[in-house]
TINU-798204 format. One record per residue (C-alpha): z, x, y; residue in three letters; residue number from 1. Coordinates in nm, 2 decimals. Example, Ala and Ser with C-alpha at 12.3 -4.5 7.8 and 13.67 -1.06 7.14 Angstrom:
pt zz = 0.78, xx = 1.23, yy = -0.45, resn = ALA, resi = 1
pt zz = 0.71, xx = 1.37, yy = -0.11, resn = SER, resi = 2
% end
This chain:
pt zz = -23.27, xx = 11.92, yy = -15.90, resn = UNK, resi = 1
pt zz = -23.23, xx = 11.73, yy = -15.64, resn = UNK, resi = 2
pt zz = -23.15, xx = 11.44, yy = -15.81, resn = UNK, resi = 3
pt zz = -22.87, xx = 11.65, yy = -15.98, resn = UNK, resi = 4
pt zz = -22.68, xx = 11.75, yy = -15.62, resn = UNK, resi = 5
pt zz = -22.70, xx = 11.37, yy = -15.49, resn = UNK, resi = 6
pt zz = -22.52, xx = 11.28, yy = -15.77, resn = UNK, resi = 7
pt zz = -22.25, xx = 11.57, yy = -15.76, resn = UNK, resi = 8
pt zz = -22.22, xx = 11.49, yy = -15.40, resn = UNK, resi = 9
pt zz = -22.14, xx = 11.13, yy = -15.48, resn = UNK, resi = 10
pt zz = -21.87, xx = 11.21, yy = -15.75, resn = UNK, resi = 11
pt zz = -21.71, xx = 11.45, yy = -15.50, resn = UNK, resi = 12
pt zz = -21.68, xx = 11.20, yy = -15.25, resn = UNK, resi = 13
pt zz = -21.57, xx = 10.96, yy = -15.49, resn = UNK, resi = 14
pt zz = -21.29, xx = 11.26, yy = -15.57, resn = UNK, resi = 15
pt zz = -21.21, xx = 11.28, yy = -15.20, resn = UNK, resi = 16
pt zz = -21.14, xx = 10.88, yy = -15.17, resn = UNK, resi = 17
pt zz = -20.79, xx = 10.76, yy = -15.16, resn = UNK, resi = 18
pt zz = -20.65, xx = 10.53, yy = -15.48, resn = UNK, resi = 19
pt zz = -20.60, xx = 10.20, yy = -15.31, resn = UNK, resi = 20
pt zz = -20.27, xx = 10.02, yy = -15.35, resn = UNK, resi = 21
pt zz = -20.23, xx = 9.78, yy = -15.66, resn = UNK, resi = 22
pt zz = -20.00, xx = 9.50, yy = -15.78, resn = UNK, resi = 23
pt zz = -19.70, xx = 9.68, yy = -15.91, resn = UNK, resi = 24
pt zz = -19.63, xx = 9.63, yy = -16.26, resn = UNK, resi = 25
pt zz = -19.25, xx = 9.76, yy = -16.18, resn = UNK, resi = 26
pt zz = -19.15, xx = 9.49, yy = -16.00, resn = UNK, resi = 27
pt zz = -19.23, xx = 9.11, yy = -15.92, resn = UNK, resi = 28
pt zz = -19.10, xx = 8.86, yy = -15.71, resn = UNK, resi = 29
pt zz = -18.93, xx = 8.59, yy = -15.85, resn = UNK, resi = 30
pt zz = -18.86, xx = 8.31, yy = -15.61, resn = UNK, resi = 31
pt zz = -18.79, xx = 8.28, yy = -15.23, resn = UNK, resi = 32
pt zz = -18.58, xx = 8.06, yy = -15.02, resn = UNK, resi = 33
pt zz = -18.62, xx = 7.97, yy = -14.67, resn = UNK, resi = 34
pt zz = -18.31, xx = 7.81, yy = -14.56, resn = UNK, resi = 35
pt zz = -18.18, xx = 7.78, yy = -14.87, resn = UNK, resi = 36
pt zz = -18.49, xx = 7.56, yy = -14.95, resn = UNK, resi = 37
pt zz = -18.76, xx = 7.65, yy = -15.24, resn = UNK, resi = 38
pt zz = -19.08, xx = 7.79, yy = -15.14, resn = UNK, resi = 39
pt zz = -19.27, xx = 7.59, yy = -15.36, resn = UNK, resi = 40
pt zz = -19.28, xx = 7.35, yy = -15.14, resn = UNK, resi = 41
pt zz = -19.35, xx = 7.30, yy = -14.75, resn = UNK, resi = 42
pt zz = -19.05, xx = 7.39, yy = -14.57, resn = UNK, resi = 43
pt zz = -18.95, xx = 7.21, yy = -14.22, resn = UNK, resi = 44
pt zz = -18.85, xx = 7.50, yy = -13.97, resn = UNK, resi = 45
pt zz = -18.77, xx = 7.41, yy = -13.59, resn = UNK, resi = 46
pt zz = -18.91, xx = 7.64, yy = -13.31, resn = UNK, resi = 47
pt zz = -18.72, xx = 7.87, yy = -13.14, resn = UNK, resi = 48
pt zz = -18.48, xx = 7.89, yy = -13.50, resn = UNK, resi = 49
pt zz = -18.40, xx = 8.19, yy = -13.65, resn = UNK, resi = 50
pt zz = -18.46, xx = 8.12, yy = -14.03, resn = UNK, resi = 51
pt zz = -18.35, xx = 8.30, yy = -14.30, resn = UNK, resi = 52
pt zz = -18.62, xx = 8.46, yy = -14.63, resn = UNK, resi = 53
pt zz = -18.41, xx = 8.53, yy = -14.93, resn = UNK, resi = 54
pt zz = -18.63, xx = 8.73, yy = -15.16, resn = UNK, resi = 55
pt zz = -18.58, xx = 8.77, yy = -15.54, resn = UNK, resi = 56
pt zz = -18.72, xx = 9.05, yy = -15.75, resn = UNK, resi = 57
pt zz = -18.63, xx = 9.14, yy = -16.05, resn = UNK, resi = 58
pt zz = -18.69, xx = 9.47, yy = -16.21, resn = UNK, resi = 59
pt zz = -18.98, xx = 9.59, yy = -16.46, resn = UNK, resi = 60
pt zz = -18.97, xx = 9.96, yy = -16.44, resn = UNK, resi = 61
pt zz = -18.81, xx = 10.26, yy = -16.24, resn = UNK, resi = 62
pt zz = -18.95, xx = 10.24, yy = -15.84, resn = UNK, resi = 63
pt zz = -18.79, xx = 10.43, yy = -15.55, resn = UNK, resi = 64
pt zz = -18.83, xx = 10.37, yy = -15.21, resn = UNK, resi = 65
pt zz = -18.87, xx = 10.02, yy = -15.22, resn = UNK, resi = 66
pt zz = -18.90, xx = 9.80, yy = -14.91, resn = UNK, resi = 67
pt zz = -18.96, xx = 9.40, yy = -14.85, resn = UNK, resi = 68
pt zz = -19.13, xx = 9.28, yy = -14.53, resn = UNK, resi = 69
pt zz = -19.21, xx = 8.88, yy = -14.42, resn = UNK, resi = 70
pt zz = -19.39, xx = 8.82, yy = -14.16, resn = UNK, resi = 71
pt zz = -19.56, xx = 8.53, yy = -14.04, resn = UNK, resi = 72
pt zz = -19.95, xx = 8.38, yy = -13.99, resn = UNK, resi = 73
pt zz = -20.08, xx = 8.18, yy = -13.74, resn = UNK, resi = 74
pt zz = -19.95, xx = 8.25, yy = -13.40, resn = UNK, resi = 75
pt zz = -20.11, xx = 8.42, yy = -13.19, resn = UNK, resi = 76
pt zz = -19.93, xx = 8.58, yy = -12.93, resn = UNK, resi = 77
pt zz = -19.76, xx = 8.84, yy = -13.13, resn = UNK, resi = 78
pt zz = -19.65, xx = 9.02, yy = -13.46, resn = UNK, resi = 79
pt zz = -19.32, xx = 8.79, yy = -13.64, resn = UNK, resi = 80
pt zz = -19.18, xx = 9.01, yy = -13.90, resn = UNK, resi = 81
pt zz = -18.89, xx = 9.17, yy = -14.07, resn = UNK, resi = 82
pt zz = -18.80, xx = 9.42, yy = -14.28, resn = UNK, resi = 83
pt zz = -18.54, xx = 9.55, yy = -14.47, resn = UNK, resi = 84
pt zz = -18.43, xx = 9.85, yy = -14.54, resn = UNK, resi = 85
pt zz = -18.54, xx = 10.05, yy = -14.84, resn = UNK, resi = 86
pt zz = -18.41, xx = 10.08, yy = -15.19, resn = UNK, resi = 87
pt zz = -18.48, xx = 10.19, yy = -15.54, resn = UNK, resi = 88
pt zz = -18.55, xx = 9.94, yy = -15.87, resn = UNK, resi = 89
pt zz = -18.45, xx = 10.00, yy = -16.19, resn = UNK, resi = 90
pt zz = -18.59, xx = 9.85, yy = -16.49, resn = UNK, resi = 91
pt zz = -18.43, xx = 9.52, yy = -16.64, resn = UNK, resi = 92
pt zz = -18.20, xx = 9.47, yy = -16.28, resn = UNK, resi = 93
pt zz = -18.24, xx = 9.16, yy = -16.03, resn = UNK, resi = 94
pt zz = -18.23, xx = 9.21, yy = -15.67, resn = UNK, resi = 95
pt zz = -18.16, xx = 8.95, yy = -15.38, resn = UNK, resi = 96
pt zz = -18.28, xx = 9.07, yy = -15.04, resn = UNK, resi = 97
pt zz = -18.25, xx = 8.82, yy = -14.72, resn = UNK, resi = 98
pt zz = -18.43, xx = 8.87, yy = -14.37, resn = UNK, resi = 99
pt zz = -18.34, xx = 8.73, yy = -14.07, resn = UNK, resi = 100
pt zz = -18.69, xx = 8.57, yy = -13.93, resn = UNK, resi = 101
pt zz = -18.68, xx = 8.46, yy = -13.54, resn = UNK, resi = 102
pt zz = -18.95, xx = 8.22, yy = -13.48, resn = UNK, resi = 103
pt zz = -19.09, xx = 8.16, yy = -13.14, resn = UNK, resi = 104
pt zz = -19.00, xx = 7.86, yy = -12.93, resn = UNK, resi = 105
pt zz = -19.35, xx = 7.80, yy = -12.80, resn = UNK, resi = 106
pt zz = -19.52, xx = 7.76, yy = -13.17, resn = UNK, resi = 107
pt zz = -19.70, xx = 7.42, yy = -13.20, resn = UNK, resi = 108
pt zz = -19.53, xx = 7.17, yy = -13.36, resn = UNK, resi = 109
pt zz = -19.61, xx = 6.99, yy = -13.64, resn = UNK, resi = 110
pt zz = -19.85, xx = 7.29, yy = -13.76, resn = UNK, resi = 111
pt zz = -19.86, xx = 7.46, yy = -14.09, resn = UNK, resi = 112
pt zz = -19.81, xx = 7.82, yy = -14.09, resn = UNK, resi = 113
pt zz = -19.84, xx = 8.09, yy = -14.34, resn = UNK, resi = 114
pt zz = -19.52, xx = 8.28, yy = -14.41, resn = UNK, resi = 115
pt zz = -19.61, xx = 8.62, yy = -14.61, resn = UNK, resi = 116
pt zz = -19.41, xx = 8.77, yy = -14.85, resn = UNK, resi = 117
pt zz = -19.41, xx = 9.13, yy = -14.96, resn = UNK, resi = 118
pt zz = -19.24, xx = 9.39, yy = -15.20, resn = UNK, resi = 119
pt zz = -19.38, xx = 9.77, yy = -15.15, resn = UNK, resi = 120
pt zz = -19.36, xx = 10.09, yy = -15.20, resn = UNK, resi = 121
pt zz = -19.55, xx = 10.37, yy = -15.13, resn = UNK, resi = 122
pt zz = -19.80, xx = 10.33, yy = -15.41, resn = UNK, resi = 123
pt zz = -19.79, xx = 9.95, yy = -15.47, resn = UNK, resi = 124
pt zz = -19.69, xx = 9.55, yy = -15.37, resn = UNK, resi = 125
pt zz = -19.65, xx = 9.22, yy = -15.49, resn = UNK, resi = 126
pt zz = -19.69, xx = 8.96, yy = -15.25, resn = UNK, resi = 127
pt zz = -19.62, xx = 8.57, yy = -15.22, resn = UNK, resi = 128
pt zz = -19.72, xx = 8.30, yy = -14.97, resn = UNK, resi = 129
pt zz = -19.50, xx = 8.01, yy = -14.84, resn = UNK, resi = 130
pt zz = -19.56, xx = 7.73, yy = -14.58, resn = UNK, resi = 131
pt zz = -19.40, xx = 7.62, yy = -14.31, resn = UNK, resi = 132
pt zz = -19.44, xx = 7.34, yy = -14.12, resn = UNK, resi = 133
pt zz = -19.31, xx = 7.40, yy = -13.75, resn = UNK, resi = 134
pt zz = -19.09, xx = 7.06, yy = -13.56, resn = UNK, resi = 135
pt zz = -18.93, xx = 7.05, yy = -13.25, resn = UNK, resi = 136
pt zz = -18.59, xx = 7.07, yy = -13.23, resn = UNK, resi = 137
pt zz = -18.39, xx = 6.78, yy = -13.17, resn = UNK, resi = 138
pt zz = -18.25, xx = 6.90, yy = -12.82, resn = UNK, resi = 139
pt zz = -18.44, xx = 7.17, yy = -12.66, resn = UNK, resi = 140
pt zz = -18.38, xx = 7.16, yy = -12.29, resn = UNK, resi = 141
pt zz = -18.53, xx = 7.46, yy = -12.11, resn = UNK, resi = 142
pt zz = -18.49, xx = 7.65, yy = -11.78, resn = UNK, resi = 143
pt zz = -18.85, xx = 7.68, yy = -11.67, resn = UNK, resi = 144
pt zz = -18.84, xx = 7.82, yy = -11.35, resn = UNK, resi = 145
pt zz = -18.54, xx = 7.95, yy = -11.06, resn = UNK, resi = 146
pt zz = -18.64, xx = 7.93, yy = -10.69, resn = UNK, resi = 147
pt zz = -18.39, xx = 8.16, yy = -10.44, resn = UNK, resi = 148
pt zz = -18.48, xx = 8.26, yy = -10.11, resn = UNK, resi = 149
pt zz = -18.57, xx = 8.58, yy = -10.06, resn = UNK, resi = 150
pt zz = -18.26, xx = 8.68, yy = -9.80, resn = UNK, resi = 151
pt zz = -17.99, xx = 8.48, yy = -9.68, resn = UNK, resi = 152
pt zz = -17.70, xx = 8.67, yy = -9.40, resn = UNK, resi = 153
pt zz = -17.39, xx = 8.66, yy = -9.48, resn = UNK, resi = 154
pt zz = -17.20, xx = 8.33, yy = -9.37, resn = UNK, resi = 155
pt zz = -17.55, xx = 8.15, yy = -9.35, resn = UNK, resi = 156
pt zz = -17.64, xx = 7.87, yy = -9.65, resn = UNK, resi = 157
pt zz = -17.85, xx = 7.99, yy = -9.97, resn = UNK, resi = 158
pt zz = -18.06, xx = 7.74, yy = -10.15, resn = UNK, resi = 159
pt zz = -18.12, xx = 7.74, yy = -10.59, resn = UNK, resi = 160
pt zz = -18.42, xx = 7.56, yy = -10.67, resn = UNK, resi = 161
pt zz = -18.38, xx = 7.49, yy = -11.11, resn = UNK, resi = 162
pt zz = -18.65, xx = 7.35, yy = -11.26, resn = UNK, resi = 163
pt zz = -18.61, xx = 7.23, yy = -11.64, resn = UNK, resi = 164
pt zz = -18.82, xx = 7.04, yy = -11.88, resn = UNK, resi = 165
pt zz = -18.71, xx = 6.86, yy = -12.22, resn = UNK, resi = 166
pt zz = -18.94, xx = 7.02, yy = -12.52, resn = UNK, resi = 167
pt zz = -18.67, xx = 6.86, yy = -12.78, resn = UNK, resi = 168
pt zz = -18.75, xx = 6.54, yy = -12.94, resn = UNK, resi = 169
pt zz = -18.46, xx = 6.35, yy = -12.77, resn = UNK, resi = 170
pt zz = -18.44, xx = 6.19, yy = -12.47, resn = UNK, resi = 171
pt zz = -18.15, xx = 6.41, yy = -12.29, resn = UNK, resi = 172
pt zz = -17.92, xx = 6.23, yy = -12.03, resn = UNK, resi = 173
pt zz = -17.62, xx = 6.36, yy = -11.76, resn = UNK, resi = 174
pt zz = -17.78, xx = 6.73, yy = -11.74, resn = UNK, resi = 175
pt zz = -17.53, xx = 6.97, yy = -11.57, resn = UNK, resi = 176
pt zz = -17.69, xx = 7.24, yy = -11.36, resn = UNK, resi = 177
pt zz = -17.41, xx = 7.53, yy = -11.27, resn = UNK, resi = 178
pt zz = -17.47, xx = 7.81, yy = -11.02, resn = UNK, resi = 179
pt zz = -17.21, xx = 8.05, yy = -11.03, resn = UNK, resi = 180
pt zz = -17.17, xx = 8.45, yy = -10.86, resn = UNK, resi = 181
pt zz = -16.80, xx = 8.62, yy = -10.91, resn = UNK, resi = 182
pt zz = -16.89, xx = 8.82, yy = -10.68, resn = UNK, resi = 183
pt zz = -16.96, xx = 8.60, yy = -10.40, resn = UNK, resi = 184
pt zz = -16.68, xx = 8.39, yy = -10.52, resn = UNK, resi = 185
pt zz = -16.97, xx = 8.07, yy = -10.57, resn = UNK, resi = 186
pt zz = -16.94, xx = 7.81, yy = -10.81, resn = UNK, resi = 187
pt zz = -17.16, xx = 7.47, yy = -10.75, resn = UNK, resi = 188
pt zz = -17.23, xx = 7.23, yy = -10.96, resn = UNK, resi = 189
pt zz = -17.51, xx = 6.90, yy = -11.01, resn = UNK, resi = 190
pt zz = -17.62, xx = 6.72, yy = -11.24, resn = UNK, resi = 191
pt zz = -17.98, xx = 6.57, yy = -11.37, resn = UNK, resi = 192
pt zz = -18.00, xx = 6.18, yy = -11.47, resn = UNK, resi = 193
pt zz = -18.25, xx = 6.23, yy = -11.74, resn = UNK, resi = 194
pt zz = -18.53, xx = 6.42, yy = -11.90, resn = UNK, resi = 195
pt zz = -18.79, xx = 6.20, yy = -12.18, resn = UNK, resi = 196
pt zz = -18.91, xx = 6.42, yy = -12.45, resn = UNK, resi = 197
pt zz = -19.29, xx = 6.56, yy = -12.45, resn = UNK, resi = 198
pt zz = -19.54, xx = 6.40, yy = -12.47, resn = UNK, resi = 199
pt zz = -19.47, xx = 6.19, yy = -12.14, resn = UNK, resi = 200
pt zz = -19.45, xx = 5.80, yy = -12.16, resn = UNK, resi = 201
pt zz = -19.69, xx = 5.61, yy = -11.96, resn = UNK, resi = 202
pt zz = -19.41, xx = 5.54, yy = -11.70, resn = UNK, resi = 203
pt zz = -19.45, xx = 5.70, yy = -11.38, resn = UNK, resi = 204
pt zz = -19.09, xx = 5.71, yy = -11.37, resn = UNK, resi = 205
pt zz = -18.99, xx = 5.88, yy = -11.71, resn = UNK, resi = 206
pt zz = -19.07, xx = 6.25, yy = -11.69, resn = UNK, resi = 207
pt zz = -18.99, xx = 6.52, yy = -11.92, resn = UNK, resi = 208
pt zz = -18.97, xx = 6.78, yy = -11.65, resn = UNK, resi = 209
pt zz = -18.78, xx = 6.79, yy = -11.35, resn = UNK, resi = 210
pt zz = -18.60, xx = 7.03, yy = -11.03, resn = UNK, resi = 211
pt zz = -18.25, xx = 7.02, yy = -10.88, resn = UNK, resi = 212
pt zz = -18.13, xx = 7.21, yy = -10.59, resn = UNK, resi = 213
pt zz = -17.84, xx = 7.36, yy = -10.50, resn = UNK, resi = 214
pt zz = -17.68, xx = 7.46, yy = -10.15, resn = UNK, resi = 215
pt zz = -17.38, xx = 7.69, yy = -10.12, resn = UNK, resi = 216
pt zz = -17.24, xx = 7.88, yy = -9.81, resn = UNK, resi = 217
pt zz = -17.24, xx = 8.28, yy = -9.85, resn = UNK, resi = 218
pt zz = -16.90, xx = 8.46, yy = -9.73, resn = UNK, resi = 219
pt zz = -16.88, xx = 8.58, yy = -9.39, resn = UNK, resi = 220
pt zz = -16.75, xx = 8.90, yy = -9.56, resn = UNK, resi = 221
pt zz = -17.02, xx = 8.93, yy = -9.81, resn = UNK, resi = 222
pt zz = -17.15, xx = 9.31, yy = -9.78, resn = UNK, resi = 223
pt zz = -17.53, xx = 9.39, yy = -9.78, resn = UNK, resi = 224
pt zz = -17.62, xx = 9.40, yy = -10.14, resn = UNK, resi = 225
pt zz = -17.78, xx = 9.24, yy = -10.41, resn = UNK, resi = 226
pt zz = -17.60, xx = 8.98, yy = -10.58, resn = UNK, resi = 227
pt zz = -17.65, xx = 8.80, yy = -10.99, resn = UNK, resi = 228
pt zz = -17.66, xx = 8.42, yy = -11.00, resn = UNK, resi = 229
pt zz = -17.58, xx = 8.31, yy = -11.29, resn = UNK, resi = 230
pt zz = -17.75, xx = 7.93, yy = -11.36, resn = UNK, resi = 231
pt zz = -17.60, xx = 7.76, yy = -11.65, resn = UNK, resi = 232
pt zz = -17.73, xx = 7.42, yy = -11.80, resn = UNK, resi = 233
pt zz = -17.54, xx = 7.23, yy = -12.05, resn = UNK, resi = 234
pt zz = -17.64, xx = 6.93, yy = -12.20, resn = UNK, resi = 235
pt zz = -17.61, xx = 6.75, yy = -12.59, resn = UNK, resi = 236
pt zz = -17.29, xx = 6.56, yy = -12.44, resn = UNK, resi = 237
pt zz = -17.15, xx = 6.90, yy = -12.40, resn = UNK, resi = 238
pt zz = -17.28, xx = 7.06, yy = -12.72, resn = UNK, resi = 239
pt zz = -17.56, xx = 7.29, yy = -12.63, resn = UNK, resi = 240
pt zz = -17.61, xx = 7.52, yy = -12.32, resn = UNK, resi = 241
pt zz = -17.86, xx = 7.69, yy = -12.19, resn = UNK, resi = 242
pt zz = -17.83, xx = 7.98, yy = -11.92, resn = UNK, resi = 243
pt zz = -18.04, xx = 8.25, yy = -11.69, resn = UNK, resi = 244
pt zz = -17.96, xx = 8.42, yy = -11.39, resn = UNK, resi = 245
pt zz = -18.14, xx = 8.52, yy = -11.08, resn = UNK, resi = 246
pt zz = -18.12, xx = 8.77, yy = -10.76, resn = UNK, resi = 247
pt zz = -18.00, xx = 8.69, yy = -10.45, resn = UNK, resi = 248
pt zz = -18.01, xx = 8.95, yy = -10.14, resn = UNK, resi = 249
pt zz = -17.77, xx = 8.94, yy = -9.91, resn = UNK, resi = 250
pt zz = -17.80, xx = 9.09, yy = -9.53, resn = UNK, resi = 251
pt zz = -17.44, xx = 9.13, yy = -9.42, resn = UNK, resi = 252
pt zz = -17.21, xx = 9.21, yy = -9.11, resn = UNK, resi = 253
pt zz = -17.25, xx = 9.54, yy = -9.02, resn = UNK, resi = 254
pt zz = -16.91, xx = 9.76, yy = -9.00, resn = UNK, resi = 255
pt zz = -16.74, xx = 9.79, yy = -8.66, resn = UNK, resi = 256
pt zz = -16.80, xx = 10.17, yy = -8.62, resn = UNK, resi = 257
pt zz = -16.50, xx = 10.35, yy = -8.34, resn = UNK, resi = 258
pt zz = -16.63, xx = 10.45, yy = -8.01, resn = UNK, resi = 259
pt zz = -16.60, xx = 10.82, yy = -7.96, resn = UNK, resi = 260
pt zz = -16.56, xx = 10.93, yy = -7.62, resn = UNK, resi = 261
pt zz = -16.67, xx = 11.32, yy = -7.59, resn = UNK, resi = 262
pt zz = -16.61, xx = 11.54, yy = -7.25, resn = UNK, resi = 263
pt zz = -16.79, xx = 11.88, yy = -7.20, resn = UNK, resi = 264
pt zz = -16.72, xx = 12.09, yy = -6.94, resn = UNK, resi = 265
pt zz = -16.88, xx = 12.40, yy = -6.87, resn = UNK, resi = 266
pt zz = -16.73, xx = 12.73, yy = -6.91, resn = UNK, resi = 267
pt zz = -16.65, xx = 12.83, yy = -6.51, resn = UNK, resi = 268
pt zz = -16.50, xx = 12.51, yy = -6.52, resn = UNK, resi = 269
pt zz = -16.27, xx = 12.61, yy = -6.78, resn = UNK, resi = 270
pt zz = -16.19, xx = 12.91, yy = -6.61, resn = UNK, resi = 271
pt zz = -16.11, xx = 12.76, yy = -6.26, resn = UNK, resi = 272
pt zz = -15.88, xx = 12.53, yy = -6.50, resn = UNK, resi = 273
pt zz = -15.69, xx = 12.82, yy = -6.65, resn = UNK, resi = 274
pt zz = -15.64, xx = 13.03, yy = -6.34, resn = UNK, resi = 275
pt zz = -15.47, xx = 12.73, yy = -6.14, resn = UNK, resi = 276
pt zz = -15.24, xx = 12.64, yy = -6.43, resn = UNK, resi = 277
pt zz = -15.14, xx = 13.06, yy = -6.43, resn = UNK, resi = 278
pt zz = -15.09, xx = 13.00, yy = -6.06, resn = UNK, resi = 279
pt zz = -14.92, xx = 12.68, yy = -6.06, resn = UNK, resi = 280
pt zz = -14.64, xx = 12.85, yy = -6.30, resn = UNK, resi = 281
pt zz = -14.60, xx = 13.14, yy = -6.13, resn = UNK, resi = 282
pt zz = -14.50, xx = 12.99, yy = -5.78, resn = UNK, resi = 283
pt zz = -14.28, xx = 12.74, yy = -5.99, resn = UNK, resi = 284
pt zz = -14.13, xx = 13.12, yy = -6.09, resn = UNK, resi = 285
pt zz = -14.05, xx = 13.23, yy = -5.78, resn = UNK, resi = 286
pt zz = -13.95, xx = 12.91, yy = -5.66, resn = UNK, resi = 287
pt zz = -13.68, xx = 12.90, yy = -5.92, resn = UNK, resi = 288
pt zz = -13.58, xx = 13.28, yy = -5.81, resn = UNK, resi = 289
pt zz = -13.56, xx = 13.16, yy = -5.42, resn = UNK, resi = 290
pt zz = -13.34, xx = 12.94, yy = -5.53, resn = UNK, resi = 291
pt zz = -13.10, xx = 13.12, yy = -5.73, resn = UNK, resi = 292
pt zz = -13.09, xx = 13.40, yy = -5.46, resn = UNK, resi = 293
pt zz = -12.98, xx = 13.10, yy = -5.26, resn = UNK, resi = 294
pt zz = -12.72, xx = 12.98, yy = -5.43, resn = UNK, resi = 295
pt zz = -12.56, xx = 13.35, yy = -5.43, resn = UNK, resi = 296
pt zz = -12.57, xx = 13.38, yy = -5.06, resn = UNK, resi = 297
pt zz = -12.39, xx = 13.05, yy = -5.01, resn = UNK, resi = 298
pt zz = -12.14, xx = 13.13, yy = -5.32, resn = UNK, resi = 299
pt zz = -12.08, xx = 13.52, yy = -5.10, resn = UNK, resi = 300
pt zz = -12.03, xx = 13.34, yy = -4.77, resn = UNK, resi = 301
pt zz = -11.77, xx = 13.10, yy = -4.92, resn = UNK, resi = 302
% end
């Protein structure tokens, strides 16, 4: 008897357990293209690129709700993926469907990675694999670091400390380094000699990272506020920029407020006031009577 509820037991939980998700015989994925290059073979990708996955499926039964998703393998710091959005398969029907994959710029070159492929829906998948090997781009200057003070006064000199370093594989030459606010009205310009690609060469002269600085004179006008520098690097004989911005915090002038000259007087004051101006206009009054009666006396004599 016993025997007899262990085993109803397990075919009820057996029951109670989930179908798991199988290849899908309504769909199959046909071929993919990264960068309009065939997976079938190991595909050269820069870091930092945004490449594109075109997926093919054609159609091998009725599916709704379809969706594709690649993501990638191998890097640690975070999840790479796209999706797109979803759609219904009918049987006998090809379907294209690109994603837009950004890759990061600090992946490690010269690695293989694993770039997954998926078609789902809510039932089933097919899935491919593709490889790509990761190079650095050809010029890949980068802003690595901004130095500001922390508060300058209006008038007063503010210093940019930029500090770049060359992750491209060409050596990069005449480096222009722009610091520019519209709203302080600044615009101030240097330039870098050099920057050697990574790894450094054994010359204690050739390095692939290095700092300017820039000096520029804040407004006397300049009010109290917070202001956006804009840093801007341009490099590639012209061809490729790279920009970032920083905060600079500016103490300024203070507004000339108008004095304000207030007199209080007390009340008896005010009173004593009042009754000596009734006073003082009512002997002008009789004044100016006396002196008409005058007049008629003199004007009667005559």
């Amino acid at each position: 008897m016993k025997k007899i509820v262990l085993a109803i037991m397990f075919v009820l939980c057996l029951l109670c357990v989930p179908a798991l998700a199988a290849e899908s015989t309504n769909y199959e994925i046909t071929d993919i293209k990264v960068d309009d290059l065939s997976y079938a073979n190991t595909v050269y990708v820069e870091e930092g690129a945004t490449i594109a996955v075109e997926v093919y499926l054609e159609g091998l039964g009725e599916t709704t709700d379809v969706n594709v998703k690649t993501w990638l393998g191998g890097y640690e710091y975070s999840t790479v993926q796209a999706t797109s959005s979803m759609f219904d398969i009918e049987d006998g029907v090809s379907y294209k469907k690109t994603l837009y994959l950004e890759l990061p710029n600090d992946m490690d070159s010269e690695q293989d990675y694993t770039l997954y492929v998926e078609a789902y829906d809510d039932e089933d998948y097919v899935r491919e694999e593709a490889t790509l090997r990761v190079s650095n781009a050809r010029h890949d200057v980068r802003i690595q670091d901004i130095l500001v003070d922390n508060s300058v006064e209006a008038g007063d000199y503010a210093s940019v400390t930029v500090r770049l370093e060359n992750q491209g594989d060409n050596k990069e030459e005449d480096i222009k380094v722009e610091v520019s606010s519209t709203e302080l009205g600044v615009d101030v310009a240097t330039y870098l000699d050099e920057l050697y690609t990574l790894p450094e060469v054994d010359n204690e002269d050739e390095e692939s990272s290095g700092d300017v600085t820039l000096n520029f004179q804040v407004g006397d006008e300049a009010a109290t506020a917070s202001y956006t520098l804009d840093v801007t690097v341009t490099y590639n004989n012209g061809y490729s920029v790279v920009s970032d911005s920083i905060t600079l915090n500016v103490e300024g002038a203070e507004a000339d407020e108008g004095e304000v000259t207030v007199t209080v007087t007390d009340a008896d004051s005010e009173e004593e006031t009042k009754d000596f101006s009734t006073a003082l206009k009512l002997g002008f009054g009789i004044l100016a009577v006396l002196i008409v009666i005058l007049a008629l006396i003199l004007i009667v004599r005559r």
